[in-house]
SEDREN-634746 format. One line per 8 residues: number of its first residue (from 1); their letters; for each residue x, z negated, y of N, C-alpha, C. Coordinates in nm, 3 decimals. Example, Ala and Ser with C-alpha at 12.3 -4.5 7.8 and 13.67 -1.06 7.14 Angstrom:
<sites>
1 = as = 1.319,-0.780,-0.569,1.230,-0.780,-0.450,1.320,-0.780,-0.330 | 1.285,-0.708,-0.225,1.367,-0.714,-0.106,1.290,-0.787,0.003
</sites>
This chain:
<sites>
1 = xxxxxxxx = 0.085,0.000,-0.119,0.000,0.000,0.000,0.089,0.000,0.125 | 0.097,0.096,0.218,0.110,0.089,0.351,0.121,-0.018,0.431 | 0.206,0.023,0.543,0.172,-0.117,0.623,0.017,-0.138,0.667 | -0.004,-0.006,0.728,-0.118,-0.035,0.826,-0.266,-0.032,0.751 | -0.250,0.039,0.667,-0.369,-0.040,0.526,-0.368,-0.199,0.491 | -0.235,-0.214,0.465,-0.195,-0.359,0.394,-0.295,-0.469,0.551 | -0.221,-0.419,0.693,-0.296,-0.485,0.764,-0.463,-0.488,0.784 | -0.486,-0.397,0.753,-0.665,-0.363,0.749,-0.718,-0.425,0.675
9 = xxxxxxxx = -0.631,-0.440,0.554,-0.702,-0.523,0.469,-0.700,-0.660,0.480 | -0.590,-0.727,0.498,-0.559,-0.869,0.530,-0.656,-0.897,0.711 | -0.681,-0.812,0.782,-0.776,-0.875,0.864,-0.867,-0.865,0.806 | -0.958,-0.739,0.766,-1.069,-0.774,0.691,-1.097,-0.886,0.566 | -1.022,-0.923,0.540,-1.028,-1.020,0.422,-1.045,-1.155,0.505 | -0.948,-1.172,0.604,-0.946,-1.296,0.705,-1.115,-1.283,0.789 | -1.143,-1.188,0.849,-1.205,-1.208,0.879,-1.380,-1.243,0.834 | -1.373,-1.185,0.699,-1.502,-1.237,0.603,-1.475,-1.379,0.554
17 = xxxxxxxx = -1.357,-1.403,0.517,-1.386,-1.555,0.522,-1.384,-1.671,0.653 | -1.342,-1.623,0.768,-1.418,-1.671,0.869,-1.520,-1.639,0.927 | -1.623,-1.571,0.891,-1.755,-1.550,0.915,-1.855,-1.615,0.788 | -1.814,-1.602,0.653,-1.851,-1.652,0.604,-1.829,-1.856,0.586 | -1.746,-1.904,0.636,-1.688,-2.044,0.595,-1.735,-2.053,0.728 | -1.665,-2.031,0.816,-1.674,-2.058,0.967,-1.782,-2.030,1.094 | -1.859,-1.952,0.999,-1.932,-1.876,1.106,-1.917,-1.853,1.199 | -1.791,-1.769,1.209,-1.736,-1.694,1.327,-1.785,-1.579,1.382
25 = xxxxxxxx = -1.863,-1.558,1.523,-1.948,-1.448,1.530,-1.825,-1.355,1.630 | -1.784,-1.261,1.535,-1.662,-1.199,1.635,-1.737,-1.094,1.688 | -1.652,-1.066,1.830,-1.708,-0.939,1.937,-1.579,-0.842,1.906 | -1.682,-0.709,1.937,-1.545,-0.638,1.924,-1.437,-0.603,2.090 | -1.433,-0.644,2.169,-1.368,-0.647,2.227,-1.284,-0.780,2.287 | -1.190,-0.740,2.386,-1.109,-0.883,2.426,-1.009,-0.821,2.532 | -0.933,-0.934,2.575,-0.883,-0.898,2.701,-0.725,-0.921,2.648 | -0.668,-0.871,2.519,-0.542,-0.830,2.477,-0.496,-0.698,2.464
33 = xxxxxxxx = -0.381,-0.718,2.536,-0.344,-0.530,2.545,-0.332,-0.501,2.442 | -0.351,-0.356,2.405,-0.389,-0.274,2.254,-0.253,-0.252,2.210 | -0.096,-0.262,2.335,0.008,-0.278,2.278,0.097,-0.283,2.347 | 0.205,-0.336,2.334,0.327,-0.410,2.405,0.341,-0.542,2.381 | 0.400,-0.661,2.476,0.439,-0.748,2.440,0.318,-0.866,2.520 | 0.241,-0.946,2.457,0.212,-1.025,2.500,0.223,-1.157,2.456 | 0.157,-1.281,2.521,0.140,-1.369,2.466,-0.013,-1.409,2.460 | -0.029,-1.519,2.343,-0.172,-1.574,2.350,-0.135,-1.762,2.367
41 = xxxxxxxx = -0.218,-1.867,2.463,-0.174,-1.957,2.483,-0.301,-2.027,2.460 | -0.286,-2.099,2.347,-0.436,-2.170,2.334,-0.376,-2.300,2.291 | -0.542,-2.404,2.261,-0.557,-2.511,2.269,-0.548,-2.543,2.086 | -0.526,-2.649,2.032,-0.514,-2.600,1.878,-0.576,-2.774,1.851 | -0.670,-2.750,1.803,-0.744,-2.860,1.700,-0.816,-2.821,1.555 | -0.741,-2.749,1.520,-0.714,-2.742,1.357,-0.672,-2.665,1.278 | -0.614,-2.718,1.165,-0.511,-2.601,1.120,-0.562,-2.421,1.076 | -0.746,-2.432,1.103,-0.767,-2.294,1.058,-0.774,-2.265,1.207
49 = xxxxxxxx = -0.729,-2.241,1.329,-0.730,-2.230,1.475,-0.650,-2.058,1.445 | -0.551,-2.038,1.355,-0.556,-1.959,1.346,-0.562,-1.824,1.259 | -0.664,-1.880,1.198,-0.741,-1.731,1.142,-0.791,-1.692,1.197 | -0.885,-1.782,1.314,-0.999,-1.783,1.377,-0.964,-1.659,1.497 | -0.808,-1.699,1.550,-0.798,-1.623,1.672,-0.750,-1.464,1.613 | -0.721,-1.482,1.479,-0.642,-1.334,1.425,-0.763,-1.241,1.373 | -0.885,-1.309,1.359,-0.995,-1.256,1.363,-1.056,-1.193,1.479 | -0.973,-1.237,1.581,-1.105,-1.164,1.689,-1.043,-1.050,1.805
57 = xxxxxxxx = -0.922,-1.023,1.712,-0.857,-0.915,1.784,-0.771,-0.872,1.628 | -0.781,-0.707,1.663,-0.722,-0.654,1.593,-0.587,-0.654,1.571 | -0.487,-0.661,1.655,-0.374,-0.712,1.674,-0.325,-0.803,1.581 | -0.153,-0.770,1.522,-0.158,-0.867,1.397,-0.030,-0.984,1.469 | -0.108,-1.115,1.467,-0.060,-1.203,1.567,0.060,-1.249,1.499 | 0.199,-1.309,1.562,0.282,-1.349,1.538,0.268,-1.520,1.632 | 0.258,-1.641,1.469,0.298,-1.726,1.566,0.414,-1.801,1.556 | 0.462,-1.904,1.654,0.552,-1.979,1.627,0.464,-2.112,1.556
65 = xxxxxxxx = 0.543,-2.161,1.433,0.476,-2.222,1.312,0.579,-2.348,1.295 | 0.599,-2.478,1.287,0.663,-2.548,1.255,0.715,-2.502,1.095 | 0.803,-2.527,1.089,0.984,-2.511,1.001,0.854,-2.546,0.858 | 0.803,-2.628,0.850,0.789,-2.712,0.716,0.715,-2.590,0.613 | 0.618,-2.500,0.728,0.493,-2.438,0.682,0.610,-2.332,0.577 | 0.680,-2.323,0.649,0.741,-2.195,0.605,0.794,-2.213,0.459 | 0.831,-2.337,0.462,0.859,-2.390,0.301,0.761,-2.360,0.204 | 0.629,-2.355,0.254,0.551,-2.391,0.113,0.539,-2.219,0.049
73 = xxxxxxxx = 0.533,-2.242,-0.030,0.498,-2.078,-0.136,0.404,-1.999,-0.099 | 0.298,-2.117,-0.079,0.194,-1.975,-0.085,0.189,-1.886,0.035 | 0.213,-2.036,0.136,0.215,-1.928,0.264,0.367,-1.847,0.305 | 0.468,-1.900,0.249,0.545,-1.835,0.290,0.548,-1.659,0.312 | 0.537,-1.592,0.214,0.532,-1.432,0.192,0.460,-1.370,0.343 | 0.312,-1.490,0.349,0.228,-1.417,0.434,0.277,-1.452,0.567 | 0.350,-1.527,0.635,0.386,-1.583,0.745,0.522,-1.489,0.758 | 0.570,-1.494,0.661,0.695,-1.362,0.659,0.632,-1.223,0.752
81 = xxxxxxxx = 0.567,-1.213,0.685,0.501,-1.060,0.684,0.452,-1.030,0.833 | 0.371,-1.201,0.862,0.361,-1.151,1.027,0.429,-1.205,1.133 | 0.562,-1.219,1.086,0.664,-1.232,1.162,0.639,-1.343,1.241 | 0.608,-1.394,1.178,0.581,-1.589,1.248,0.730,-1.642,1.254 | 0.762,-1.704,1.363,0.853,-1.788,1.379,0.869,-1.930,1.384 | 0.952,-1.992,1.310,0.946,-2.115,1.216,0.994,-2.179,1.314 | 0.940,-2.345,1.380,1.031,-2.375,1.491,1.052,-2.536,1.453 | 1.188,-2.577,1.500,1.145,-2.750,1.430,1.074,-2.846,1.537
89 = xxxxxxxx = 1.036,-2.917,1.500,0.933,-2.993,1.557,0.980,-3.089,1.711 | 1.161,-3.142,1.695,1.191,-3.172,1.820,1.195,-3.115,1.968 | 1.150,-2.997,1.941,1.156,-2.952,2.097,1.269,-2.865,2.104 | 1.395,-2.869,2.060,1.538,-2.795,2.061,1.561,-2.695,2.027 | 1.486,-2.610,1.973,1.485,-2.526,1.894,1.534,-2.361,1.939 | 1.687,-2.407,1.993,1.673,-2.279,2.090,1.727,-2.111,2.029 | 1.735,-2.148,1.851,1.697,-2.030,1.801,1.588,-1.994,1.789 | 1.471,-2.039,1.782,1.328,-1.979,1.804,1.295,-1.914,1.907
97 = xxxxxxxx = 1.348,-2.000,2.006,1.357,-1.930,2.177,1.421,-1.776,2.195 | 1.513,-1.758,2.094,1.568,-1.638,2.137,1.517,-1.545,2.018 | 1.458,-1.581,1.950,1.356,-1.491,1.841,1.281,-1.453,1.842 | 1.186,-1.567,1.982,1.088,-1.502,2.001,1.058,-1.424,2.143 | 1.189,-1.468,2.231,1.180,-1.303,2.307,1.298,-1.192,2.267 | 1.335,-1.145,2.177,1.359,-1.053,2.078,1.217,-0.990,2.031 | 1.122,-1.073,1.970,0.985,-1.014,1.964,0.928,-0.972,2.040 | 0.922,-1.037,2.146,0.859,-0.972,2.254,0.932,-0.861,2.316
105 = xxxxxxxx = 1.057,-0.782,2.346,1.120,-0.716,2.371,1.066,-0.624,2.274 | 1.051,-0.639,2.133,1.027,-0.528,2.035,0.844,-0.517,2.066 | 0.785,-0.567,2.125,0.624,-0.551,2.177,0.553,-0.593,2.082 | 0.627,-0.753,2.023,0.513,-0.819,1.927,0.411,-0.899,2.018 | 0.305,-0.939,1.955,0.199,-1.039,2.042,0.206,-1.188,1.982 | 0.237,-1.274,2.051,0.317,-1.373,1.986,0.124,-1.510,2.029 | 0.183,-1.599,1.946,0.047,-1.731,1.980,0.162,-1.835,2.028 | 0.065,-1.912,2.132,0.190,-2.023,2.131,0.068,-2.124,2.140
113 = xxxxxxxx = 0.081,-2.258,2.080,-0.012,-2.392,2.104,0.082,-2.461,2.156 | 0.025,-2.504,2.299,0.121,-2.581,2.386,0.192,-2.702,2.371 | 0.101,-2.788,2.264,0.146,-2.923,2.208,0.236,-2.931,2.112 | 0.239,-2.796,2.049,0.335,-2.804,1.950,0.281,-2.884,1.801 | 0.138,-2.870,1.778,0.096,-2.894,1.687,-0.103,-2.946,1.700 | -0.159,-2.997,1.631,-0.271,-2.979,1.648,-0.289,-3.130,1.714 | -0.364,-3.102,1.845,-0.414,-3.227,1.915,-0.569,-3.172,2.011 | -0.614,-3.326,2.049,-0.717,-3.290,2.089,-0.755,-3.253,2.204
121 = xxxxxxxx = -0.595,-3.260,2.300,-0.629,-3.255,2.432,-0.463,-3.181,2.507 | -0.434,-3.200,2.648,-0.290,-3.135,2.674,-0.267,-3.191,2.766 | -0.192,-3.303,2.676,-0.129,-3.451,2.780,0.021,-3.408,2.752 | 0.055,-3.337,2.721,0.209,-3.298,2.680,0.244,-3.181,2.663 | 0.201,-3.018,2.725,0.262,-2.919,2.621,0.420,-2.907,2.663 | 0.425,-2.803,2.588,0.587,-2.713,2.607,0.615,-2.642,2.748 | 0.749,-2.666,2.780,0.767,-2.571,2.874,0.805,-2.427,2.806 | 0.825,-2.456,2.709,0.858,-2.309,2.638,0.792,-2.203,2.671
129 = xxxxxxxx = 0.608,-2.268,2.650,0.546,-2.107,2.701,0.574,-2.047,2.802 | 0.627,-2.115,2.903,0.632,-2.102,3.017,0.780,-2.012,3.041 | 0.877,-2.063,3.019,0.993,-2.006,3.022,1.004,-1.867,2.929 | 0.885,-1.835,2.815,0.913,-1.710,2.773,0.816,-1.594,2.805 | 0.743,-1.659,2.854,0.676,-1.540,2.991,0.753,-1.515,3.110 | 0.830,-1.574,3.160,0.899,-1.560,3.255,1.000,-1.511,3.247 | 1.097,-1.533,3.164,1.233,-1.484,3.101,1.172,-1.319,3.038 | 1.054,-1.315,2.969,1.058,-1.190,2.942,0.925,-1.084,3.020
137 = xxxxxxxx = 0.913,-1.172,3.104,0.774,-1.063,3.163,0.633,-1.069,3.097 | 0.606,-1.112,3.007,0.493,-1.079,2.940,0.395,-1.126,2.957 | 0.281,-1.054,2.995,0.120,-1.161,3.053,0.069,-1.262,2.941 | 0.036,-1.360,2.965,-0.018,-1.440,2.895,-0.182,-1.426,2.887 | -0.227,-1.438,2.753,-0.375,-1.464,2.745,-0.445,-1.592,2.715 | -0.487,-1.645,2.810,-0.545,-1.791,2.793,-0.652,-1.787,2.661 | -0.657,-1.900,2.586,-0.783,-1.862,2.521,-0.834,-2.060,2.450 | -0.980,-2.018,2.413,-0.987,-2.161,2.390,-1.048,-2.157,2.278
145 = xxxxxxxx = -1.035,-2.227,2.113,-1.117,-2.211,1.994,-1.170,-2.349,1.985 | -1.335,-2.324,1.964,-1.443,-2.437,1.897,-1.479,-2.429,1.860 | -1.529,-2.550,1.748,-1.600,-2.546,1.672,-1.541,-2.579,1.558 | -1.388,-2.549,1.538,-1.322,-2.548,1.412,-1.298,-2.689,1.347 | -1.294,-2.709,1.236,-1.275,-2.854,1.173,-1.195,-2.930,1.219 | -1.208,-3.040,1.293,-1.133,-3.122,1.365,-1.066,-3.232,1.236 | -0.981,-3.148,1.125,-0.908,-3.205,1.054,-0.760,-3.221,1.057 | -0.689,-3.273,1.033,-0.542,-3.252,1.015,-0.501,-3.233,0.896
153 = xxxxxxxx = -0.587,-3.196,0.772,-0.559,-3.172,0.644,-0.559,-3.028,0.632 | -0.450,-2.959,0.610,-0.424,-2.799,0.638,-0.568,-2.774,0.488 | -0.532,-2.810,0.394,-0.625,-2.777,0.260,-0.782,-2.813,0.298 | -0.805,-2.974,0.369,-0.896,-3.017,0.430,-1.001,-2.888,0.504 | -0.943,-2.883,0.608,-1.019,-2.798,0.741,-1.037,-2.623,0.693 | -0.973,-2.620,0.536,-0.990,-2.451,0.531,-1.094,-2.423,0.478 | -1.156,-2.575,0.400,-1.301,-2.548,0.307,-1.379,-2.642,0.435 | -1.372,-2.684,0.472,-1.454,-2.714,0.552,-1.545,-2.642,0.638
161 = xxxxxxxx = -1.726,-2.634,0.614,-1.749,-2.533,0.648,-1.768,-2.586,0.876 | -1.811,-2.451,0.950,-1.773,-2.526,1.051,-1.889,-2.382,1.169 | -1.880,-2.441,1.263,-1.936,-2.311,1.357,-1.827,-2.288,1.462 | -1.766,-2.199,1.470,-1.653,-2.137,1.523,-1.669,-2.031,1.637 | -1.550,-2.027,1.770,-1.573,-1.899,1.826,-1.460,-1.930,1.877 | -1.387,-1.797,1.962,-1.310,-1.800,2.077,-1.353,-1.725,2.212 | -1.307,-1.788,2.320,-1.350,-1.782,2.434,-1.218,-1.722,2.482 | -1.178,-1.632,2.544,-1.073,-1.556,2.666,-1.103,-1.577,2.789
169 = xxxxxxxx = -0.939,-1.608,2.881,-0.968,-1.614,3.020,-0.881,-1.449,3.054 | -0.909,-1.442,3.175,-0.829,-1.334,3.211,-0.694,-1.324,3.210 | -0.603,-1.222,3.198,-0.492,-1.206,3.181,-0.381,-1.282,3.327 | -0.300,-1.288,3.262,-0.217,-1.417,3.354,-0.100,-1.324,3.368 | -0.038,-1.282,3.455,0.081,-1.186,3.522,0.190,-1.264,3.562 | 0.275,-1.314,3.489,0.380,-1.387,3.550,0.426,-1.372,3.684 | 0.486,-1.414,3.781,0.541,-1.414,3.926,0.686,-1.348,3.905 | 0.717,-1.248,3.952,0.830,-1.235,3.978,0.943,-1.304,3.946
177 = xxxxxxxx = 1.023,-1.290,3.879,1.131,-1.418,3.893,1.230,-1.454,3.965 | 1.305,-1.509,3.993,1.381,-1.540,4.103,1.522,-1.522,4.031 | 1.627,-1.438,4.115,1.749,-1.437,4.008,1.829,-1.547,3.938 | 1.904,-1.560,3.853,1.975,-1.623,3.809,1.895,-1.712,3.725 | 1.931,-1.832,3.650,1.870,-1.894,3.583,1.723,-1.973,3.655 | 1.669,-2.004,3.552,1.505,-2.038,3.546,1.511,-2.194,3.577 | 1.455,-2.231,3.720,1.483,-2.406,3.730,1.354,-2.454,3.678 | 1.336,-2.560,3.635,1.225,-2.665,3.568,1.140,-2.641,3.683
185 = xxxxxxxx = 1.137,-2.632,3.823,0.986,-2.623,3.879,0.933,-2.517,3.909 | 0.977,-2.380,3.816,0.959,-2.249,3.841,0.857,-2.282,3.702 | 0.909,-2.335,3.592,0.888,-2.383,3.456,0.745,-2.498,3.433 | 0.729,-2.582,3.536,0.621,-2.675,3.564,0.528,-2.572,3.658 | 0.560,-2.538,3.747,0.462,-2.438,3.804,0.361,-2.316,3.709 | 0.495,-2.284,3.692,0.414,-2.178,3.611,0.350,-2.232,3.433 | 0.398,-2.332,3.377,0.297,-2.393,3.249,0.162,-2.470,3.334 | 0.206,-2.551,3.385,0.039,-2.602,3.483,-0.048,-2.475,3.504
193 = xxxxxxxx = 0.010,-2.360,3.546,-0.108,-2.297,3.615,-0.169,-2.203,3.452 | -0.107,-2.207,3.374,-0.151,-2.164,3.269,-0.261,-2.251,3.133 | -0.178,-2.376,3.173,-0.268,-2.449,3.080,-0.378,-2.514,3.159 | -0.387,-2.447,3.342,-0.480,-2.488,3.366,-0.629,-2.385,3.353 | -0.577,-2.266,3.302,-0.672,-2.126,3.282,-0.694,-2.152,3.127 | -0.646,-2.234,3.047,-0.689,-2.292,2.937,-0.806,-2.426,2.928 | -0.786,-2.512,3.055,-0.884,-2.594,3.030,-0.972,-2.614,3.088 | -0.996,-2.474,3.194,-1.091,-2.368,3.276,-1.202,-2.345,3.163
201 = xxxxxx = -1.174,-2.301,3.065,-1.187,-2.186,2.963,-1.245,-2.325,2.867 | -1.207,-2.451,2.885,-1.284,-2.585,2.766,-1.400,-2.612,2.832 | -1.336,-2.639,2.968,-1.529,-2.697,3.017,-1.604,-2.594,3.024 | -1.559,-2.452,3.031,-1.666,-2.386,3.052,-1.759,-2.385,2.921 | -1.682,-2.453,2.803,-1.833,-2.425,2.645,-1.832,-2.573,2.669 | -1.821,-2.698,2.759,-1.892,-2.813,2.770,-2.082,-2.758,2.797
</sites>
């Protein structure tokens, strides 16, 4: 099988079992470019957060995945395949950083969850998202998923049945950058104003 079969099929397969488990009512459109390099910056409260979002765009998402996932078997092959990048959990990780704008240079569409793992709110994200929109140009797409099983049991939240959707904000155009290296309040500026088009995008399904 082909690549681009192999992908047709693995969304369609993803996406019947999030319509069927999840009752995910997907639209066919969205506000992700059809191709080049972007990012997607969402809110993550549970470990099926992303089938949910690889369901609702055709686009075959690349995310950054903590180190551990990558260990296990089953998922390994498939996380291979979509070029997910494995990151460790302290924050340091500044081979991921340069892997994943290498991806983006090659016009992958990368996910980033700002917390760096599944929480309920964004009292802490990364400056990372921030510094790799900026360092590489690439618009960011805000987005917000509900409904999904508010479990922390990866096996837990996948049978769990649930009512699901994602919500998009408009596309986010990084600022110009300023030469030479990237200072922390170019880095706080620009993650605030992003994770604030993320929690734009929560109250609006309050």
């Amino acid at each position: 099988m082909d690549e681009d079969r192999l992908s047709l099929f693995l969304w369609n397969t993803n996406r019947l079992y999030c319509k069927v488990r999840h009752r995910f009512s997907w639209e066919a459109s969205d506000p992700i470019p059809k191709k080049g390099p972007a990012i997607l910056v969402c809110n993550h409260r549970s470990s099926v957060d992303p089938f949910i979002l690889a369901a609702s765009t055709r686009r075959v998402i690349s995310y950054l995945v903590a180190q551990e996932y990558c260990r296990i078997p089953g998922f390994r092959w498939f996380l291979n395949w979509m070029r997910c990048i494995p990151v460790r959990r302290d924050r340091k990780d500044v081979g991921a950083v340069r892997r994943s704008l290498a991806e983006l240079k090659n016009g992958r569409l990368l996910c980033v969850f700002p917390e760096g793992g599944i929480s309920r709110g964004f009292d802490n994200p990364h400056l990372g998202m921030g510094y790799l929109s900026l360092r590489s140009g690439a618009p960011v797409i805000p987005a917000y998923v509900s409904g999904t099983p508010a479990s922390d049991s990866v096996w837990k939240a996948m049978f769990m049945p649930s009512s699901s959707r994602v919500s998009f904000g408009a596309v986010c155009h990084p600022p110009p950058g300023r030469p030479g290296r990237l200072d922390r309040e170019q880095l706080v500026e620009w993650t605030d104003h992003l994770m604030g088009a993320v929690t734009d995008l929560a109250s609006s399904e309050r």
